[in-house]
KEMIDO-51723 format. One record per residue: z, y, x of N, C-alpha, C, O in turn; residue in one letter. Coordinates in Angstrom, 3 decimals, decimal comma, padded with zeros to 6 digits. Layout:
REM residues N
Z/Y/X/Z/Y/X/Z/Y/X/Z/Y/X/a .
...
***
This chain:
REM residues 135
012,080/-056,937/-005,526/011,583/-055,793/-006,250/011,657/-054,528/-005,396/010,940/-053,551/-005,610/x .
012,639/-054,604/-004,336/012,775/-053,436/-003,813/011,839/-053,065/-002,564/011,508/-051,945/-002,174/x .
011,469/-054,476/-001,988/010,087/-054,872/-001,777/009,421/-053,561/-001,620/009,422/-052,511/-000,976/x .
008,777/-054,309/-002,704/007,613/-054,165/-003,309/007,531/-052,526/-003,644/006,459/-051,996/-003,353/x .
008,317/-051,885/-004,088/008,625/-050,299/-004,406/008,065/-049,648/-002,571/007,119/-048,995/-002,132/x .
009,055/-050,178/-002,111/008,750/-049,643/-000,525/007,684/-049,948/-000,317/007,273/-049,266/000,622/x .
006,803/-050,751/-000,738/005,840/-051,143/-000,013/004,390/-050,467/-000,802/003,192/-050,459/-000,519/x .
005,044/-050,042/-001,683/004,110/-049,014/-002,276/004,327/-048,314/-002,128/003,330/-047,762/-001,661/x .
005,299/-047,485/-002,166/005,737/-046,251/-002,063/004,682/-045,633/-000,072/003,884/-044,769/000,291/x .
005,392/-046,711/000,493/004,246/-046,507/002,110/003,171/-046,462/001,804/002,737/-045,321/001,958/x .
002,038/-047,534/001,204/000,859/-047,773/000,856/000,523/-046,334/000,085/-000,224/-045,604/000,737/x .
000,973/-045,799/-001,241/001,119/-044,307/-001,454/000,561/-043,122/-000,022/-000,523/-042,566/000,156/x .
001,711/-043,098/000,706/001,837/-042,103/001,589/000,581/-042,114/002,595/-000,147/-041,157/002,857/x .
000,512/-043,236/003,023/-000,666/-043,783/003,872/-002,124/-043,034/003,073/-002,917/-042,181/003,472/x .
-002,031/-043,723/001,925/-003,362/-042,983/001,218/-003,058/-041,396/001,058/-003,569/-041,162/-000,037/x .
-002,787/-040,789/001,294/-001,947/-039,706/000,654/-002,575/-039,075/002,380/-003,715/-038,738/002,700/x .
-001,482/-039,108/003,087/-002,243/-038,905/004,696/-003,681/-038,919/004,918/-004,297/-037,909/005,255/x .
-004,174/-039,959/004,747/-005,727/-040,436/004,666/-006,716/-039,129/004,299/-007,571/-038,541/004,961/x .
-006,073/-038,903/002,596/-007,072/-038,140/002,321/-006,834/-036,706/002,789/-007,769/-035,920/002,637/x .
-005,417/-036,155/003,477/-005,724/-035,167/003,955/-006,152/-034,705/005,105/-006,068/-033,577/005,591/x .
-006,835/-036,126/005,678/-007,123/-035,250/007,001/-009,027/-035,325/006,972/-009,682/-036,319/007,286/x .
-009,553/-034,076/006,539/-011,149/-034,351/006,248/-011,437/-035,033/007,161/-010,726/-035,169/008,157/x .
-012,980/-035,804/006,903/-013,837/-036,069/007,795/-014,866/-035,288/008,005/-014,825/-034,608/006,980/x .
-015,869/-034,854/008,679/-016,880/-033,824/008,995/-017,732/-034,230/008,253/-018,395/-033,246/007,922/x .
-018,254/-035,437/007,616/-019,069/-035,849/006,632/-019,080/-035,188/004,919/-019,847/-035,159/003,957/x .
-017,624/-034,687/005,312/-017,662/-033,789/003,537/-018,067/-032,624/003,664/-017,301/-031,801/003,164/x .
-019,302/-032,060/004,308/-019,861/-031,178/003,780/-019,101/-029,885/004,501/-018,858/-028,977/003,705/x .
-018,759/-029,691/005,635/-017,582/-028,535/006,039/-018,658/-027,379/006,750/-018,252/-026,340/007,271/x .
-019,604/-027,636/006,692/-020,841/-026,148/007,029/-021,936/-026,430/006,474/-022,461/-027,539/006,374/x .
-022,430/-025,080/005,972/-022,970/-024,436/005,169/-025,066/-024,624/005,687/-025,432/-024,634/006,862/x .
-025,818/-024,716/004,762/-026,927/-025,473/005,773/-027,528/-023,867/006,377/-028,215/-023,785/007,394/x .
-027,203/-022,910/005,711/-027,135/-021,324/006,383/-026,426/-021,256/008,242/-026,942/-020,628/009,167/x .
-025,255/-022,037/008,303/-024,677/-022,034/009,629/-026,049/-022,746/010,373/-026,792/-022,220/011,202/x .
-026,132/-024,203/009,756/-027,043/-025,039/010,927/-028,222/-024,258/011,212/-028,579/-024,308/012,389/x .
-028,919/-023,547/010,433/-030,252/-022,851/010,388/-030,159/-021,823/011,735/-030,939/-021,669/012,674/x .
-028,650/-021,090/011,362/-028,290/-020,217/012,904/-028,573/-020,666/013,736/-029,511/-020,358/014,471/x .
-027,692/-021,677/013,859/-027,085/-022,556/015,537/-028,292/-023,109/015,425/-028,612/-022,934/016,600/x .
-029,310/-023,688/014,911/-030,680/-024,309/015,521/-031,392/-022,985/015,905/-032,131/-023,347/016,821/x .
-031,563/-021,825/015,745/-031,574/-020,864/016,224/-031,432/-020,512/017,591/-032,328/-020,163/018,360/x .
-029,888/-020,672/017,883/-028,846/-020,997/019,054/-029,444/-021,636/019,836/-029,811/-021,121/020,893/x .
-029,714/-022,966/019,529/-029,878/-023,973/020,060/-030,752/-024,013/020,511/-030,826/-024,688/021,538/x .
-032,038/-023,249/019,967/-033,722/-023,798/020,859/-033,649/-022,654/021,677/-034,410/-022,591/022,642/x .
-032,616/-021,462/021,379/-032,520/-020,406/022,267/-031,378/-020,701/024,356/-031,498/-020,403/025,544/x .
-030,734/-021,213/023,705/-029,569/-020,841/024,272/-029,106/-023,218/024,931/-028,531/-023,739/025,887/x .
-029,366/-023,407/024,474/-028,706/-025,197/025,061/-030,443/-026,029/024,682/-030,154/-027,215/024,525/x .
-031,417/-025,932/024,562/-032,392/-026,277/024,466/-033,096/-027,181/026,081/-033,265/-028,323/026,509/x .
-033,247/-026,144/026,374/-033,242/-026,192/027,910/-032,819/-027,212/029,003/-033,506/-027,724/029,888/x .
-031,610/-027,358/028,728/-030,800/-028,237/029,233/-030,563/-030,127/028,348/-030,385/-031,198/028,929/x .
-030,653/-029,880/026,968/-030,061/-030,726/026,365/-031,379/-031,176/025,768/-031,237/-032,320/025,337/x .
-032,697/-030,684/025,563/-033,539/-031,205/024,563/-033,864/-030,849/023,318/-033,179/-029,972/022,792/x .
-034,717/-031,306/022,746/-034,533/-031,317/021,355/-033,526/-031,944/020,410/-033,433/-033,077/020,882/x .
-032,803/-031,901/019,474/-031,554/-032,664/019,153/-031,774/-033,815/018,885/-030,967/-034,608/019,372/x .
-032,483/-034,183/018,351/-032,772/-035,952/018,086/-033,772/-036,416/018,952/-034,208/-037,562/018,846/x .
-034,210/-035,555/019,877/-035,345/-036,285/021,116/-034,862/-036,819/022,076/-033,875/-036,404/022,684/x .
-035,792/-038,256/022,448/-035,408/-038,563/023,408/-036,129/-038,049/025,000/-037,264/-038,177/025,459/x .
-035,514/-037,745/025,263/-036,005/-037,073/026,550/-035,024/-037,412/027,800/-034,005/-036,770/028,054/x .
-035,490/-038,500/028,520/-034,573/-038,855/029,481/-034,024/-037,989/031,073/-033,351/-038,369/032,031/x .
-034,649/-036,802/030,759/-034,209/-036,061/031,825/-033,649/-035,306/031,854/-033,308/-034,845/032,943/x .
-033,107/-034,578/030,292/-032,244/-033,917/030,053/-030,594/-034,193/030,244/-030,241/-035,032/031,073/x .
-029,621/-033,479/029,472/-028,474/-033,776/029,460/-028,595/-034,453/028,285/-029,602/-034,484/027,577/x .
-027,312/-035,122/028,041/-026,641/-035,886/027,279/-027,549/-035,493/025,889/-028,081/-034,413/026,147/x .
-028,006/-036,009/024,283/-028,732/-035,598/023,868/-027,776/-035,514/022,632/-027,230/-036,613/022,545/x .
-027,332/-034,667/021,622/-026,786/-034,326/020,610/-026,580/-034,991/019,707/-025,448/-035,174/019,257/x .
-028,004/-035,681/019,078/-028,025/-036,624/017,973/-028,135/-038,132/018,454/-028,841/-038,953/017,869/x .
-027,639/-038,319/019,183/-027,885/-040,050/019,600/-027,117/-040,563/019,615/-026,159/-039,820/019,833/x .
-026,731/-041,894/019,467/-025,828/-042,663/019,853/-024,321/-042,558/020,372/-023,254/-042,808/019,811/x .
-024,642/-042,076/021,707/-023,656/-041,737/022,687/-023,006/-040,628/022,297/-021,787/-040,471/022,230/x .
-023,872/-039,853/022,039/-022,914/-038,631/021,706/-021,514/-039,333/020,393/-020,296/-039,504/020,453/x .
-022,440/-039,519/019,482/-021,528/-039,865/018,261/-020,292/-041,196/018,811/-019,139/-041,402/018,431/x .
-020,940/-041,734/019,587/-020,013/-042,680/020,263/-018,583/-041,782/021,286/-017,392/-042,040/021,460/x .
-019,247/-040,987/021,626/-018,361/-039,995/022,162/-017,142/-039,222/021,339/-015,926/-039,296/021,515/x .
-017,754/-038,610/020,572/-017,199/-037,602/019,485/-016,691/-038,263/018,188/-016,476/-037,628/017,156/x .
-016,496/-039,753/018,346/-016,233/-040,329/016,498/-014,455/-040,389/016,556/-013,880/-041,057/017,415/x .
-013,986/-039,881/015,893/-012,515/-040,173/015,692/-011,988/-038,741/016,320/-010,789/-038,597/016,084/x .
-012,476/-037,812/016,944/-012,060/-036,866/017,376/-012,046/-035,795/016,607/-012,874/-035,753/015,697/x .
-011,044/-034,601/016,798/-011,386/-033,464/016,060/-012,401/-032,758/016,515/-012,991/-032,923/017,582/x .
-012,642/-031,798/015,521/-014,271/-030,762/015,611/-013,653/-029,790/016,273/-014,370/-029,118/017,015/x .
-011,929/-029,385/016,182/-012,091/-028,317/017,105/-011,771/-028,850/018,430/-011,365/-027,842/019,009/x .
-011,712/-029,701/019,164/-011,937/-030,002/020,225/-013,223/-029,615/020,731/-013,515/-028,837/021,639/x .
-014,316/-030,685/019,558/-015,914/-030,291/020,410/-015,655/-029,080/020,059/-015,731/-028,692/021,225/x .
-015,338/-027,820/019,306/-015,587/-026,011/019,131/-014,930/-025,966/020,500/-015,371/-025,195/021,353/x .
-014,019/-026,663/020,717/-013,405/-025,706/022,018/-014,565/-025,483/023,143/-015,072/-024,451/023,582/x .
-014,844/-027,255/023,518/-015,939/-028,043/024,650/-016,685/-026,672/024,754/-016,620/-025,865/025,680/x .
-017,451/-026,584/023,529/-018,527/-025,828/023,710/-018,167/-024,200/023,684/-018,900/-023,389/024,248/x .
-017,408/-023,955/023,234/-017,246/-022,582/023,243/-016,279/-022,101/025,233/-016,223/-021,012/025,805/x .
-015,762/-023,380/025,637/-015,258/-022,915/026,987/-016,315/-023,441/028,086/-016,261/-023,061/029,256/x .
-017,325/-024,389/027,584/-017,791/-024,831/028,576/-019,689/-024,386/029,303/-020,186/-024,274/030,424/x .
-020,283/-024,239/027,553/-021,303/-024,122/027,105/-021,731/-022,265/027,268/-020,927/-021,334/027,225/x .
-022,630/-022,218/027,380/-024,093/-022,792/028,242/-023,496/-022,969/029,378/-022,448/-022,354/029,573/x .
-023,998/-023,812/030,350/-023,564/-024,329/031,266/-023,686/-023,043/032,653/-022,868/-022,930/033,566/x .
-024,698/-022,357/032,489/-024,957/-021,584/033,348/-024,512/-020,456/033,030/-025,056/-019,589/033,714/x .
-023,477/-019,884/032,020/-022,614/-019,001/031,358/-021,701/-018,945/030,748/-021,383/-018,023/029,997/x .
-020,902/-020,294/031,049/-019,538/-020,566/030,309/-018,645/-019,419/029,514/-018,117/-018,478/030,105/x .
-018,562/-019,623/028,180/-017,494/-018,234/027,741/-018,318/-017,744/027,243/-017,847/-016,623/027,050/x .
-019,392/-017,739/026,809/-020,044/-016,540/026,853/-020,113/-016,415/024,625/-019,938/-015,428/023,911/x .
-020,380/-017,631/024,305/-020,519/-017,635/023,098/-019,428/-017,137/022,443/-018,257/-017,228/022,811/x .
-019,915/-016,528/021,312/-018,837/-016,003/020,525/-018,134/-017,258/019,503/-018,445/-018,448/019,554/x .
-017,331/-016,773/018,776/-016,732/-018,097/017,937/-017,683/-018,112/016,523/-017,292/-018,998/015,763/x .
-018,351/-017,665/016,215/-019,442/-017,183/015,217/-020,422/-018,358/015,295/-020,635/-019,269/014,495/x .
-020,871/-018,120/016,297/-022,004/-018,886/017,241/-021,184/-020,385/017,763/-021,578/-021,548/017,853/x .
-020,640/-020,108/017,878/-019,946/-021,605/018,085/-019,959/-022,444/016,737/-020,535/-023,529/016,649/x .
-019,399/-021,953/015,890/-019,796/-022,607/014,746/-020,466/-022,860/014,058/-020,393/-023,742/013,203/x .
-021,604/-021,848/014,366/-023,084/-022,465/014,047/-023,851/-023,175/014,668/-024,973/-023,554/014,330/x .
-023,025/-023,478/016,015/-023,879/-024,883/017,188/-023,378/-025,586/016,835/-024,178/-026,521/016,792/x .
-021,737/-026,175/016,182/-020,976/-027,081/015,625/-021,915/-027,716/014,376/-022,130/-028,926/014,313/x .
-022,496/-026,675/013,301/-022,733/-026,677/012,260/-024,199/-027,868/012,152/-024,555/-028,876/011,541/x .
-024,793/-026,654/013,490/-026,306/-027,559/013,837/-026,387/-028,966/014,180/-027,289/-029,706/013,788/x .
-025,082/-029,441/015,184/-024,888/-030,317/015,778/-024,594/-031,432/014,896/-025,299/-032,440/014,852/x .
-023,429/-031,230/014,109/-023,290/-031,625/012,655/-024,546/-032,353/012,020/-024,700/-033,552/011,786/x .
-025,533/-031,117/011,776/-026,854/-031,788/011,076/-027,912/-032,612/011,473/-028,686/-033,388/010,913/x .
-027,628/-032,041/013,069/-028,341/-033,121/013,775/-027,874/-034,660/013,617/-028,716/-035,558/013,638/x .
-026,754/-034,878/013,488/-025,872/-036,470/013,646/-026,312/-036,726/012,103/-025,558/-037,576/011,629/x .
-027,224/-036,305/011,206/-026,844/-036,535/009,551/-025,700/-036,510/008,917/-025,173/-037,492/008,393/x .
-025,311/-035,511/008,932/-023,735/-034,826/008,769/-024,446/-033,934/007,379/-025,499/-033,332/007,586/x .
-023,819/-033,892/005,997/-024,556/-033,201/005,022/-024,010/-032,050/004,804/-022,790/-031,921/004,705/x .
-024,822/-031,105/004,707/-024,506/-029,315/004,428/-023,166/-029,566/003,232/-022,838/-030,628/002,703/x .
-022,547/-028,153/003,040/-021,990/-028,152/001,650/-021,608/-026,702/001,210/-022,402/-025,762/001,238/x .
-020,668/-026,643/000,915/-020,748/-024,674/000,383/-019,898/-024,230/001,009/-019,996/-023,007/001,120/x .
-019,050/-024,671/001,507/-018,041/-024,247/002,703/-018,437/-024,089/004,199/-018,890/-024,920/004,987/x .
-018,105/-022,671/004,365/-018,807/-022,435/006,174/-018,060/-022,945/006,879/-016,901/-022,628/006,609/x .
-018,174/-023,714/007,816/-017,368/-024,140/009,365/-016,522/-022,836/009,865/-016,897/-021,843/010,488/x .
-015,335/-023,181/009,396/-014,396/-021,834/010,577/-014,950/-021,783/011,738/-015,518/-022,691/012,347/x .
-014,754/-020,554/012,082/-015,113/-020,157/013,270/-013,570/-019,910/014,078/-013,661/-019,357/015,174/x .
-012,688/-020,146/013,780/-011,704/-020,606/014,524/-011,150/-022,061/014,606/-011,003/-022,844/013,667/x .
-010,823/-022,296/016,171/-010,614/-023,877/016,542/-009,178/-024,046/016,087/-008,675/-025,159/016,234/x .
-008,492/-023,112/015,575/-006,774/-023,600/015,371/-007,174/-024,139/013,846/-006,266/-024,831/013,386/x .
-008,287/-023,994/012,970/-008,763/-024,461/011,633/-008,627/-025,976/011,290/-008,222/-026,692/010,374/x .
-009,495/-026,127/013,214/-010,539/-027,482/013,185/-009,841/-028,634/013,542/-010,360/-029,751/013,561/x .
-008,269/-028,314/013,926/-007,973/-029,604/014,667/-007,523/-030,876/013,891/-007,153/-031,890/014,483/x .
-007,575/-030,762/012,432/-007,618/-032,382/011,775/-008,830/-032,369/011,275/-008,826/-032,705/010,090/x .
-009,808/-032,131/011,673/-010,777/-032,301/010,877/-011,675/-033,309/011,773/-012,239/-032,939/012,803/x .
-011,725/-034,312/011,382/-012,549/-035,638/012,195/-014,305/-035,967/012,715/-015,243/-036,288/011,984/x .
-014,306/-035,819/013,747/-016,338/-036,023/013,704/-016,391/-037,529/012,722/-015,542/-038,366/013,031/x .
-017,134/-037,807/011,826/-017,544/-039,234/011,810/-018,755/-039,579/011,816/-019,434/-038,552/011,810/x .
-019,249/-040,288/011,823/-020,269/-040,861/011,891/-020,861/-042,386/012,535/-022,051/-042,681/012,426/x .
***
């Protein structure tokens, strides 16, 4: 019997953990952010990266494909906020504000079929770090 208590009592906690660490699939930016950052995006990482779901083999790495999500699944979002906010545009690293970062997060998001919701994407990365890409 005492078992069994412990063994729920873990099974409990486990679920309990689970649900607090979001996944990026619940809706964590606003479809107002993505509208920005696609904004951003045909402005500012277009160039380099493509259209987000195009395939275009001469670009960089492409946003909505495969790889990327193969890249980014199990990771936190403020990691990719960091990526892009220390690394991005490539030919101006730093340059984005954290505003704008989260509306390339937001876009990027929608690009992978990631669904809007009523909550804006922090624009700070100390927010983002349990919050999971999935897809």
């Amino acid at each position: 019997m005492r078992r069994l208590r412990v063994a729920a009592a873990a099974a409990l906690a486990c679920a309990t953990a689970a649900a607090a660490v979001p996944a990026a699939q619940d809706g964590l930016y606003t479809a107002e952010q993505a509208a920005r950052g696609e904004a951003l995006y045909d402005e500012q990482c277009a160039s380099c990266h493509g259209p987000i779901r195009a395939i275009v083999p001469e670009v960089a790495a492409l946003l909505g494909d495969h790889t990327f999500r193969n890249t980014w699944r199990g990771r936190p979002l403020g990691e990719l906020f960091g990526f892009i906010r220390e690394t991005m545009p490539q030919d101006a690293p730093e340059t984005l504000t954290p505003a704008q970062t989260a509306d390339l997060v937001a876009y990027i998001l929608s690009g992978n079929r990631l669904a809007a919701g009523e909550t804006p994407l922090p624009d700070d990365p100390e927010q983002l770090p349990h919050v999971l890409f999935e897809r």
